[in-house]
C-alpha positions in Angstrom: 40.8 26.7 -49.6 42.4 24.1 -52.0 39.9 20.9 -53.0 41.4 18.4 -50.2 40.7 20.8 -47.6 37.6 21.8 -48.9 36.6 18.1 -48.9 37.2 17.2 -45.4 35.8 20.2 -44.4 32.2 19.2 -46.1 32.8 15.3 -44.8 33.1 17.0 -41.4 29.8 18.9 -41.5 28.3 16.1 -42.5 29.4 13.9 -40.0 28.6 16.6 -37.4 24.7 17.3 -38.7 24.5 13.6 -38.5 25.4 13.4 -35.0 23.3 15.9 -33.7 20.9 14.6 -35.5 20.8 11.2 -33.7 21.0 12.4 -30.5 18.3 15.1 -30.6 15.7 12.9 -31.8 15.3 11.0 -28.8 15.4 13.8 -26.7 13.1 15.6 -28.5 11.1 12.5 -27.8 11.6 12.3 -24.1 10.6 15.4 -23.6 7.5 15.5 -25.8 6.0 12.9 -23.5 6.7 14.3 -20.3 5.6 17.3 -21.7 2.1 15.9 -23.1 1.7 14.4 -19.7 2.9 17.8 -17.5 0.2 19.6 -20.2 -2.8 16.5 -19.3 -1.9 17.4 -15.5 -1.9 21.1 -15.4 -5.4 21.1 -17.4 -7.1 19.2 -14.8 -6.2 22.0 -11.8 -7.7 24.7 -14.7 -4.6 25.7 -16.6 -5.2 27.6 -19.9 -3.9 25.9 -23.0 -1.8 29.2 -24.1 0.7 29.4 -21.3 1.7 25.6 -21.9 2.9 26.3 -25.2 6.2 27.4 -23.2 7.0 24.3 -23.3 8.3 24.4 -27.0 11.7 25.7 -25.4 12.3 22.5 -24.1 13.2 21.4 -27.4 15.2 23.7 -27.6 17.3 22.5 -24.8 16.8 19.2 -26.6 18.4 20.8 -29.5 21.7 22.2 -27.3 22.3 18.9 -25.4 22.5 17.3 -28.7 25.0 19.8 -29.8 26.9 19.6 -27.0 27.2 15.7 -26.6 27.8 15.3 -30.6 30.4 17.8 -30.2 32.3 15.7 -27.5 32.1 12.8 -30.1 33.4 14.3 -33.1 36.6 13.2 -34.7 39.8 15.7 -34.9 40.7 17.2 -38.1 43.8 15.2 -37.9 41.4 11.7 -37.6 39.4 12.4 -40.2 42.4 13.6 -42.5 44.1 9.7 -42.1 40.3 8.2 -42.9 40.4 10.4 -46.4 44.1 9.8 -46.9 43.4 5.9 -46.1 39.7 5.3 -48.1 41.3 7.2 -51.4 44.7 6.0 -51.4 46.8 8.7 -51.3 49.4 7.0 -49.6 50.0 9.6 -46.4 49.8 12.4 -49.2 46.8 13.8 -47.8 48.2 13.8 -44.7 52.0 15.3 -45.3 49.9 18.1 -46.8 48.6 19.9 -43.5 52.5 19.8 -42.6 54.2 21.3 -45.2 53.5 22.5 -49.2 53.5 19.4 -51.2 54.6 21.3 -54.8 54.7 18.9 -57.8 53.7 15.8 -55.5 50.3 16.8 -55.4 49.7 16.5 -58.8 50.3 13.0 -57.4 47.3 13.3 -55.1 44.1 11.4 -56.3 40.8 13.2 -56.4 39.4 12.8 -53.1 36.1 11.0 -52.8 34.3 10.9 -49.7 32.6 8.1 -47.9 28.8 8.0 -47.8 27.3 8.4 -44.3 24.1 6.6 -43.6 22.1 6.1 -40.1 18.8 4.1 -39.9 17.0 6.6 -37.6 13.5 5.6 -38.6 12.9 3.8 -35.5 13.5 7.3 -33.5 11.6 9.0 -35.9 8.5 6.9 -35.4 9.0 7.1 -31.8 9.1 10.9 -32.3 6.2 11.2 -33.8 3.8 9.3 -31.5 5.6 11.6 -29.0 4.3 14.6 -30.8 0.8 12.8 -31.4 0.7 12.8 -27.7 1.4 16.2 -27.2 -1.2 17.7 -29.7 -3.8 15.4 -28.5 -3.1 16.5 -25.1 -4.0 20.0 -26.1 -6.6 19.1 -27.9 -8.4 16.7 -25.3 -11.6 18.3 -23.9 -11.0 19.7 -20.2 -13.2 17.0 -18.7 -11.0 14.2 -20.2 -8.3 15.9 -18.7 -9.4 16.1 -15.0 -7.6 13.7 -12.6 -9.7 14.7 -9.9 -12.6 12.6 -11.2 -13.7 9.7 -8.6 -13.6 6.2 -9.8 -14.7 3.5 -7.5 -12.1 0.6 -6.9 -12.9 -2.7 -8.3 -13.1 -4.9 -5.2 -16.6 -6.8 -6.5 -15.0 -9.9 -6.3 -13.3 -9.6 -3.0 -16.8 -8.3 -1.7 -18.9 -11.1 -2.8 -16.6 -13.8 -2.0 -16.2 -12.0 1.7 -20.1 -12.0 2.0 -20.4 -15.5 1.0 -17.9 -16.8 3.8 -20.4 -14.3 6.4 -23.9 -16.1 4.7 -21.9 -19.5 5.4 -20.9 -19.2 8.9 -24.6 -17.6 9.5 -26.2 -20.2 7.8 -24.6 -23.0 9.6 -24.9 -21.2 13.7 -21.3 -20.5 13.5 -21.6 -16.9 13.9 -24.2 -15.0 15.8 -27.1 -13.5 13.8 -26.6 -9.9 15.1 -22.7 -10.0 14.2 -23.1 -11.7 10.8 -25.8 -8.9 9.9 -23.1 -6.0 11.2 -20.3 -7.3 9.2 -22.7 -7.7 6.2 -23.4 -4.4 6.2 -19.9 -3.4 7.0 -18.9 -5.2 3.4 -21.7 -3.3 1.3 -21.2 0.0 2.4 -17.3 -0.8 2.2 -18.5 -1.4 -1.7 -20.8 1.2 -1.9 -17.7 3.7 -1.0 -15.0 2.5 -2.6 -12.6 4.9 -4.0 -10.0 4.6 -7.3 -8.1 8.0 -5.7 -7.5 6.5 -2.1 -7.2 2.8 -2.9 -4.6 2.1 0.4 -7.1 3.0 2.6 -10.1 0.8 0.5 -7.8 -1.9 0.9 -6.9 -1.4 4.5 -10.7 -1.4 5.2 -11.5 -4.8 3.3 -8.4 -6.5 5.1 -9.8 -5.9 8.0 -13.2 -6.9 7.7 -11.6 -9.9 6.0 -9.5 -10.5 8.8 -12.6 -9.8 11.3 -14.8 -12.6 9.2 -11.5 -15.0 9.1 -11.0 -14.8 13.0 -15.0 -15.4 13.9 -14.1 -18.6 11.5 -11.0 -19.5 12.6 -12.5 -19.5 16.6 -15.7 -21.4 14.9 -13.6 -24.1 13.6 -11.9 -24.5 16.6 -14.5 -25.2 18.8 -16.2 -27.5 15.8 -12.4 -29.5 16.2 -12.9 -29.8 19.5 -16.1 -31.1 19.3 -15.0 -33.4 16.4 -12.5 -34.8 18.2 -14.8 -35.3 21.0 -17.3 -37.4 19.3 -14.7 -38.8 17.4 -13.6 -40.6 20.6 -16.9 -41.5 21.4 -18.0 -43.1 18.7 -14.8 -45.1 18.4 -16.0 -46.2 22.0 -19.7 -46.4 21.2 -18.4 -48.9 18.0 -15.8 -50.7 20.5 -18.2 -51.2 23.1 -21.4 -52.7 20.4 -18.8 -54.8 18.9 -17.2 -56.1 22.2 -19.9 -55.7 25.1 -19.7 -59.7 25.8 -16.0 -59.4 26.6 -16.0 -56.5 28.8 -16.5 -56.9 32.6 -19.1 -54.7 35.1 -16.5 -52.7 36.2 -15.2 -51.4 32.7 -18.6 -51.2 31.4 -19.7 -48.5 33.8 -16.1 -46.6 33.4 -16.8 -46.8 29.5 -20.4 -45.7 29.7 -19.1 -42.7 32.3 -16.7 -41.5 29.8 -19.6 -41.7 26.8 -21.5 -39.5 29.2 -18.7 -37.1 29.8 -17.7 -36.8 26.0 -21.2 -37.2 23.9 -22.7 -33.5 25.3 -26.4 -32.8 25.6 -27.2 -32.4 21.6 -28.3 -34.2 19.1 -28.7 -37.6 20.8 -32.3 -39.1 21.7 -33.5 -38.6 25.2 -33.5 -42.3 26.1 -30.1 -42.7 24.9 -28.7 -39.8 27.1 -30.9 -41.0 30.1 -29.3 -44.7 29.7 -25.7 -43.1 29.5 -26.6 -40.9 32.8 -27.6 -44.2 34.9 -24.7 -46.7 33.2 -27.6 -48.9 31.7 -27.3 -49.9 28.3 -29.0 -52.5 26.1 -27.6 -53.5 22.4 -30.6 -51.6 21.1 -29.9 -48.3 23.3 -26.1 -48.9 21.9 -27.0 -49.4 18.1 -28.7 -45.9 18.6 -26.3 -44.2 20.1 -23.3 -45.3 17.5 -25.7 -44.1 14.7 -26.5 -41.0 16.3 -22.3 -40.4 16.9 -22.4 -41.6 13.4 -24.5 -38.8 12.0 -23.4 -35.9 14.1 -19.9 -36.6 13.3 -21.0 -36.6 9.4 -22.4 -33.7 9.6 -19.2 -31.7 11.4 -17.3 -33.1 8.8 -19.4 -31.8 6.6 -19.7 -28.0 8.0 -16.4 -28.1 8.0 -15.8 -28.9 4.3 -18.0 -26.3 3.2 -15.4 -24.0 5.5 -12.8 -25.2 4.2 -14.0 -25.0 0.5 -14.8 -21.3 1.3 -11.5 -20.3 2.2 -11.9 -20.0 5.8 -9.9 -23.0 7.1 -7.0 -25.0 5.9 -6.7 -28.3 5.2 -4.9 -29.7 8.2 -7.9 -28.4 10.5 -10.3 -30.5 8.3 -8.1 -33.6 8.1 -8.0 -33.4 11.9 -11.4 -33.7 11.8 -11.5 -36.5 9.7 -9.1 -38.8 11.5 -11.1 -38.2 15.0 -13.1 -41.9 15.4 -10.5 -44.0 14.0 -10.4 -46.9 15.6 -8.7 -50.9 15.4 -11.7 -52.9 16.0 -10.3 -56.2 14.9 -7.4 -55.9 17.4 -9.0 -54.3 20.2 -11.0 -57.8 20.3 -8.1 -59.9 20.2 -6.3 -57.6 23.1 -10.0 -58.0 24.9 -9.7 -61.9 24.6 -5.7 -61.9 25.5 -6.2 -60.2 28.9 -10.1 -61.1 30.0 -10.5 -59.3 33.5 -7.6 -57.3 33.4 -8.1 -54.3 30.9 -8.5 -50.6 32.2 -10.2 -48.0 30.1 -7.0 -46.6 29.6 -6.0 -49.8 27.8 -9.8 -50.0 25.9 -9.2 -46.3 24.8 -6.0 -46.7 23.5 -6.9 -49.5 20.6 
Protein backbone atom coordinates (compact mmCIF):
# COMPACT_ATOMS: atom_id res chain seq x y z
CA UNK A 1 0.00 0.00 0.00
CA UNK A 2 1.65 3.27 -1.20
CA UNK A 3 2.02 6.24 1.73
CA UNK A 4 -1.26 8.27 0.56
CA UNK A 5 -3.26 5.30 0.83
CA UNK A 6 -1.81 4.23 3.88
CA UNK A 7 -2.52 7.71 5.33
CA UNK A 8 -6.20 7.89 4.74
CA UNK A 9 -6.51 4.50 5.78
CA UNK A 10 -4.99 5.42 9.43
CA UNK A 11 -7.16 8.96 9.40
CA UNK A 12 -10.10 6.62 8.75
CA UNK A 13 -9.52 4.40 11.83
CA UNK A 14 -9.12 7.15 13.71
CA UNK A 15 -12.07 8.81 12.88
CA UNK A 16 -14.02 5.52 13.27
CA UNK A 17 -12.56 4.66 17.04
CA UNK A 18 -13.50 8.15 17.67
CA UNK A 19 -17.04 7.72 16.75
CA UNK A 20 -17.66 4.77 18.57
CA UNK A 21 -16.18 6.12 21.14
CA UNK A 22 -18.66 8.97 21.63
CA UNK A 23 -21.51 7.17 21.17
CA UNK A 24 -20.82 4.25 23.56
CA UNK A 25 -20.15 6.31 26.40
CA UNK A 26 -23.41 7.45 27.06
CA UNK A 27 -24.90 4.20 26.57
CA UNK A 28 -22.67 2.62 28.60
CA UNK A 29 -24.04 5.22 30.93
CA UNK A 30 -27.73 4.68 30.43
CA UNK A 31 -27.45 1.45 31.04
CA UNK A 32 -25.32 1.35 34.14
CA UNK A 33 -28.07 3.23 35.92
CA UNK A 34 -30.91 1.21 34.97
CA UNK A 35 -28.87 -1.46 35.70
CA UNK A 36 -27.79 -0.28 39.35
CA UNK A 37 -31.35 0.38 39.89
CA UNK A 38 -32.84 -3.24 38.28
CA UNK A 39 -29.72 -4.69 40.74
CA UNK A 40 -31.32 -2.30 44.11
CA UNK A 41 -34.80 -3.87 43.08
CA UNK A 42 -34.09 -7.55 42.59
CA UNK A 43 -32.05 -7.50 46.12
CA UNK A 44 -34.97 -6.47 47.99
CA UNK A 45 -37.33 -9.71 46.68
CA UNK A 46 -33.93 -11.86 47.82
CA UNK A 47 -31.88 -12.02 44.73
CA UNK A 48 -28.26 -13.22 45.12
CA UNK A 49 -25.65 -10.71 44.03
CA UNK A 50 -23.81 -13.44 41.53
CA UNK A 51 -26.58 -13.94 39.02
CA UNK A 52 -26.78 -9.94 38.56
CA UNK A 53 -23.46 -9.78 37.30
CA UNK A 54 -25.21 -10.83 33.89
CA UNK A 55 -25.78 -7.71 33.41
CA UNK A 56 -22.19 -6.81 32.22
CA UNK A 57 -23.47 -7.98 28.68
CA UNK A 58 -25.44 -5.13 28.47
CA UNK A 59 -22.48 -3.26 27.72
CA UNK A 60 -21.83 -5.11 25.45
CA UNK A 61 -24.83 -4.31 23.45
CA UNK A 62 -23.87 -0.80 24.40
CA UNK A 63 -20.71 -1.51 22.69
CA UNK A 64 -22.58 -2.92 19.19
CA UNK A 65 -25.11 -0.07 19.05
CA UNK A 66 -22.30 2.22 19.06
CA UNK A 67 -20.69 0.33 16.33
CA UNK A 68 -23.43 0.22 14.38
CA UNK A 69 -24.76 3.93 14.57
CA UNK A 70 -20.89 5.29 14.13
CA UNK A 71 -20.76 3.07 11.21
CA UNK A 72 -23.90 4.80 9.53
CA UNK A 73 -22.03 8.08 10.13
CA UNK A 74 -18.81 7.49 8.76
CA UNK A 75 -17.47 9.29 5.73
CA UNK A 76 -16.77 7.33 2.23
CA UNK A 77 -13.29 6.68 1.18
CA UNK A 78 -14.03 9.01 -1.60
CA UNK A 79 -14.99 11.98 1.23
CA UNK A 80 -12.30 11.65 3.09
CA UNK A 81 -9.88 11.40 0.00
CA UNK A 82 -11.12 15.30 -1.11
CA UNK A 83 -10.63 16.37 2.79
CA UNK A 84 -6.73 15.08 2.49
CA UNK A 85 -6.45 16.22 -1.14
CA UNK A 86 -8.08 19.76 0.04
CA UNK A 87 -6.19 20.23 3.83
CA UNK A 88 -2.61 19.36 2.12
CA UNK A 89 -2.85 20.93 -1.19
CA UNK A 90 -2.36 18.56 -3.63
CA UNK A 91 -4.47 20.17 -5.98
CA UNK A 92 -7.05 17.10 -6.96
CA UNK A 93 -3.64 14.94 -7.07
CA UNK A 94 -4.67 12.94 -4.26
CA UNK A 95 -7.75 12.44 -5.74
CA UNK A 96 -6.85 11.60 -9.69
CA UNK A 97 -4.82 8.89 -7.88
CA UNK A 98 -7.60 6.30 -6.87
CA UNK A 99 -8.56 6.64 -10.82
CA UNK A 100 -5.72 5.97 -12.62
CA UNK A 101 -1.50 5.65 -11.99
CA UNK A 102 -0.23 9.13 -11.55
CA UNK A 103 3.70 8.19 -12.87
CA UNK A 104 6.08 11.18 -12.58
CA UNK A 105 3.11 13.51 -11.23
CA UNK A 106 3.29 12.10 -8.01
CA UNK A 107 6.63 13.06 -7.30
CA UNK A 108 4.42 16.21 -7.49
CA UNK A 109 2.31 15.08 -4.64
CA UNK A 110 3.07 16.69 -1.21
CA UNK A 111 3.62 14.56 1.91
CA UNK A 112 0.34 14.02 3.30
CA UNK A 113 -0.32 15.32 6.79
CA UNK A 114 -3.34 14.49 8.53
CA UNK A 115 -5.69 16.61 10.58
CA UNK A 116 -5.70 16.24 14.30
CA UNK A 117 -9.04 14.88 15.72
CA UNK A 118 -10.10 16.02 19.07
CA UNK A 119 -13.56 15.48 21.08
CA UNK A 120 -14.13 17.00 24.58
CA UNK A 121 -15.83 13.84 26.07
CA UNK A 122 -15.04 14.51 29.61
CA UNK A 123 -18.43 15.54 30.39
CA UNK A 124 -19.60 11.77 29.31
CA UNK A 125 -16.88 10.46 31.07
CA UNK A 126 -17.77 11.98 34.35
CA UNK A 127 -21.24 11.00 33.84
CA UNK A 128 -20.01 7.45 33.28
CA UNK A 129 -18.39 7.12 36.10
CA UNK A 130 -20.98 8.13 38.64
CA UNK A 131 -23.03 5.64 36.61
CA UNK A 132 -20.57 2.91 37.52
CA UNK A 133 -20.34 4.32 41.22
CA UNK A 134 -23.96 3.48 41.27
CA UNK A 135 -23.73 0.27 40.09
CA UNK A 136 -20.93 -1.03 42.56
CA UNK A 137 -22.55 0.59 45.39
CA UNK A 138 -25.65 -1.11 44.53
CA UNK A 139 -23.83 -4.38 44.92
CA UNK A 140 -22.24 -3.46 47.71
CA UNK A 141 -25.26 -1.95 49.71
CA UNK A 142 -26.24 -4.22 52.72
CA UNK A 143 -29.56 -6.30 51.85
CA UNK A 144 -31.60 -4.29 54.34
CA UNK A 145 -30.78 -0.92 52.61
CA UNK A 146 -31.92 -2.56 49.63
CA UNK A 147 -35.44 -3.67 50.60
CA UNK A 148 -38.37 -1.73 49.17
CA UNK A 149 -40.73 -3.47 51.07
CA UNK A 150 -39.89 -1.53 54.20
CA UNK A 151 -43.05 0.56 55.60
CA UNK A 152 -42.63 4.17 56.04
CA UNK A 153 -45.45 6.18 57.46
CA UNK A 154 -46.77 9.17 55.15
CA UNK A 155 -46.04 12.59 56.44
CA UNK A 156 -49.57 14.01 56.85
CA UNK A 157 -48.68 15.67 60.61
CA UNK A 158 -49.56 18.84 59.40
CA UNK A 159 -52.77 18.04 57.59
CA UNK A 160 -53.65 16.05 60.87
CA UNK A 161 -53.20 18.66 63.37
CA UNK A 162 -54.60 21.47 61.44
CA UNK A 163 -57.76 18.94 60.74
CA UNK A 164 -58.07 18.35 64.60
CA UNK A 165 -57.84 21.92 65.39
CA UNK A 166 -60.88 22.96 63.02
CA UNK A 167 -62.83 19.60 65.16
CA UNK A 168 -61.54 21.29 68.81
CA UNK A 169 -62.99 24.67 67.35
CA UNK A 170 -66.31 23.76 66.20
CA UNK A 171 -66.56 21.59 69.71
CA UNK A 172 -65.44 24.21 71.63
CA UNK A 173 -67.80 26.84 70.35
CA UNK A 174 -71.44 24.08 70.41
CA UNK A 175 -71.10 23.94 66.69
CA UNK A 176 -70.75 20.30 66.57
CA UNK A 177 -72.10 17.72 68.83
CA UNK A 178 -69.81 16.34 71.55
CA UNK A 179 -70.25 12.65 70.54
CA UNK A 180 -69.47 13.42 66.77
CA UNK A 181 -66.55 15.76 67.41
CA UNK A 182 -64.97 12.96 69.72
CA UNK A 183 -65.68 10.17 66.70
CA UNK A 184 -64.07 12.25 64.07
CA UNK A 185 -61.15 13.02 66.55
CA UNK A 186 -60.45 9.66 66.87
CA UNK A 187 -61.06 9.00 63.25
CA UNK A 188 -57.95 11.61 62.48
CA UNK A 189 -55.41 9.92 65.07
CA UNK A 190 -55.83 6.49 64.12
CA UNK A 191 -55.83 7.86 60.38
CA UNK A 192 -52.11 9.18 61.74
CA UNK A 193 -51.34 6.37 63.61
CA UNK A 194 -51.76 4.10 60.28
CA UNK A 195 -50.47 6.03 57.75
CA UNK A 196 -48.64 4.35 55.05
CA UNK A 197 -45.51 5.60 52.61
CA UNK A 198 -46.36 2.29 50.30
CA UNK A 199 -50.15 3.04 49.82
CA UNK A 200 -50.23 6.83 49.96
CA UNK A 201 -53.60 7.09 47.46
CA UNK A 202 -55.54 5.40 49.77
CA UNK A 203 -53.96 7.57 53.04
CA UNK A 204 -54.96 10.43 51.16
CA UNK A 205 -58.36 9.31 50.13
CA UNK A 206 -59.01 8.67 53.90
CA UNK A 207 -57.91 12.28 55.11
CA UNK A 208 -60.05 13.85 52.20
CA UNK A 209 -62.74 12.48 53.50
CA UNK A 210 -62.58 13.12 57.05
CA UNK A 211 -61.59 16.63 55.82
CA UNK A 212 -64.53 16.84 53.85
CA UNK A 213 -66.78 15.21 56.78
CA UNK A 214 -65.31 18.06 59.34
CA UNK A 215 -65.70 20.85 56.36
CA UNK A 216 -69.53 19.90 55.82
CA UNK A 217 -70.43 19.78 59.81
CA UNK A 218 -68.86 23.43 59.32
CA UNK A 219 -70.15 24.46 56.41
CA UNK A 220 -73.99 23.44 57.82
CA UNK A 221 -72.74 25.18 61.27
CA UNK A 222 -72.14 28.42 59.56
CA UNK A 223 -75.15 28.30 57.84
CA UNK A 224 -77.43 28.18 60.44
CA UNK A 225 -74.99 30.82 62.56
CA UNK A 226 -75.82 33.23 58.96
CA UNK A 227 -79.06 32.68 59.51
CA UNK A 228 -79.15 33.62 62.80
CA UNK A 229 -76.87 36.58 62.05
CA UNK A 230 -78.94 37.90 59.76
CA UNK A 231 -81.77 37.51 62.03
CA UNK A 232 -80.50 39.52 64.81
CA UNK A 233 -78.97 41.69 62.49
CA UNK A 234 -82.49 42.83 61.57
CA UNK A 235 -83.46 43.14 64.94
CA UNK A 236 -81.13 45.14 66.25
CA UNK A 237 -81.36 47.52 63.40
CA UNK A 238 -85.05 47.60 64.59
CA UNK A 239 -84.29 47.49 68.33
CA UNK A 240 -81.70 50.85 67.40
CA UNK A 241 -84.58 52.36 65.00
CA UNK A 242 -87.21 51.90 67.45
CA UNK A 243 -84.92 53.60 70.86
CA UNK A 244 -83.92 56.23 68.57
CA UNK A 245 -87.41 57.04 67.12
CA UNK A 246 -90.09 55.67 69.68
CA UNK A 247 -91.69 59.39 69.92
CA UNK A 248 -92.45 59.36 66.26
CA UNK A 249 -93.99 56.08 65.81
CA UNK A 250 -97.79 55.62 66.38
CA UNK A 251 -99.64 52.62 68.64
CA UNK A 252 -100.31 50.76 65.71
CA UNK A 253 -96.64 50.44 64.38
CA UNK A 254 -95.31 50.13 67.73
CA UNK A 255 -97.00 46.84 68.42
CA UNK A 256 -96.34 45.53 64.65
CA UNK A 257 -92.50 46.46 65.40
CA UNK A 258 -92.46 44.93 68.78
CA UNK A 259 -94.35 41.61 67.05
CA UNK A 260 -91.66 41.34 64.56
CA UNK A 261 -88.78 41.80 67.58
CA UNK A 262 -90.59 38.87 69.10
CA UNK A 263 -90.69 36.79 65.99
CA UNK A 264 -86.92 37.42 65.02
CA UNK A 265 -84.87 37.82 68.56
CA UNK A 266 -85.44 33.76 69.59
CA UNK A 267 -85.53 32.56 73.12
CA UNK A 268 -81.49 32.92 73.95
CA UNK A 269 -79.44 35.05 75.27
CA UNK A 270 -81.92 37.97 76.10
CA UNK A 271 -82.99 38.75 79.92
CA UNK A 272 -86.29 37.35 80.96
CA UNK A 273 -88.03 40.73 81.46
CA UNK A 274 -86.99 41.83 78.10
CA UNK A 275 -88.54 38.72 76.34
CA UNK A 276 -91.67 38.92 78.65
CA UNK A 277 -92.10 42.82 77.48
CA UNK A 278 -91.63 41.72 73.72
CA UNK A 279 -94.35 38.76 74.24
CA UNK A 280 -97.04 41.38 75.65
CA UNK A 281 -96.04 44.60 73.12
CA UNK A 282 -94.96 46.62 76.36
CA UNK A 283 -91.93 48.39 76.22
CA UNK A 284 -90.25 51.17 78.24
CA UNK A 285 -86.89 53.12 77.11
CA UNK A 286 -85.16 51.14 79.81
CA UNK A 287 -86.64 47.57 78.62
CA UNK A 288 -85.39 48.97 75.02
CA UNK A 289 -81.81 50.17 76.05
CA UNK A 290 -81.51 46.44 77.27
CA UNK A 291 -82.66 44.77 74.58
CA UNK A 292 -80.43 46.79 71.83
CA UNK A 293 -77.38 45.98 74.13
CA UNK A 294 -78.28 42.51 74.46
CA UNK A 295 -78.73 42.30 70.25
CA UNK A 296 -75.60 44.25 70.55
CA UNK A 297 -73.65 41.59 72.27
CA UNK A 298 -74.99 38.46 70.78
CA UNK A 299 -74.43 39.71 67.37
CA UNK A 300 -70.61 40.44 68.54
CA UNK A 301 -70.21 37.41 69.59
CA UNK A 302 -71.53 35.55 66.09
CA UNK A 303 -69.33 37.67 64.41
CA UNK A 304 -66.86 36.66 66.44
CA UNK A 305 -67.43 32.62 66.19
CA UNK A 306 -67.44 33.16 62.89
CA UNK A 307 -64.07 34.83 62.45
CA UNK A 308 -62.36 32.19 64.30
CA UNK A 309 -64.10 29.81 61.45
CA UNK A 310 -63.21 31.57 58.98
CA UNK A 311 -59.50 32.04 60.24
CA UNK A 312 -59.49 28.26 60.52
CA UNK A 313 -60.16 27.44 57.10
CA UNK A 314 -63.57 26.33 57.44
CA UNK A 315 -65.50 29.20 55.81
CA UNK A 316 -64.83 31.80 53.19
CA UNK A 317 -64.88 35.20 53.38
CA UNK A 318 -68.16 36.12 51.69
CA UNK A 319 -70.07 33.95 54.53
CA UNK A 320 -68.36 36.15 57.17
CA UNK A 321 -68.89 39.45 55.36
CA UNK A 322 -72.57 38.43 55.24
CA UNK A 323 -72.41 38.34 58.57
CA UNK A 324 -71.00 41.52 59.07
CA UNK A 325 -73.33 43.65 56.97
CA UNK A 326 -76.54 42.10 58.85
CA UNK A 327 -77.72 45.29 61.30
CA UNK A 328 -76.91 47.98 59.02
CA UNK A 329 -79.06 50.47 59.32
CA UNK A 330 -79.72 54.55 58.14
CA UNK A 331 -80.76 55.95 61.36
CA UNK A 332 -80.45 59.60 60.35
CA UNK A 333 -82.84 59.14 57.42
CA UNK A 334 -85.17 56.79 58.71
CA UNK A 335 -86.02 59.86 61.19
CA UNK A 336 -86.43 62.30 58.63
CA UNK A 337 -88.73 59.68 56.43
CA UNK A 338 -90.53 59.23 60.16
CA UNK A 339 -91.10 63.08 60.38
CA UNK A 340 -92.09 63.42 56.39
CA UNK A 341 -95.02 60.93 56.63
CA UNK A 342 -96.19 61.08 60.56
CA UNK A 343 -99.19 58.55 60.70
CA UNK A 344 -98.68 56.95 57.51
CA UNK A 345 -95.59 54.55 57.65
CA UNK A 346 -96.03 50.60 57.58
CA UNK A 347 -93.46 48.37 58.94
CA UNK A 348 -92.71 47.56 55.69
CA UNK A 349 -91.62 51.16 55.08
CA UNK A 350 -89.78 51.22 58.93
CA UNK A 351 -87.94 47.99 57.82
CA UNK A 352 -86.82 49.12 54.73
CA UNK A 353 -84.58 52.27 56.00
Amino acid sequence: MDLPNKAIQQFRWRLAALLVLKHVLPLATLWGFVWGTAVIALRAVGVERKPLLWGLLGLAACLAGALLRARRQMPSVATLRALLDEQNGCGGLLMAGAEQELGDWRQRMPILHVPRLHWDGRRAVTLLCIAAGFVLLSFLAPQGLANLHFSSPLEIDQEIGKLLQQIALLKGEALLDAKRAETLAEKAAQLREHSSGNDPARTLEALDHLRHMTQEAARQAAEQSTQRGQHLGEAQAMAEALLRNADLLDPRLMKEVLAELNGLVGKEGFPPEVLEALRQQKFDPEQLKKLAAALRGNMGRLRGQLEKLQKAGLIDAETLARCREAGECDLEGLRAFLKDHSGKVSLADFKSH
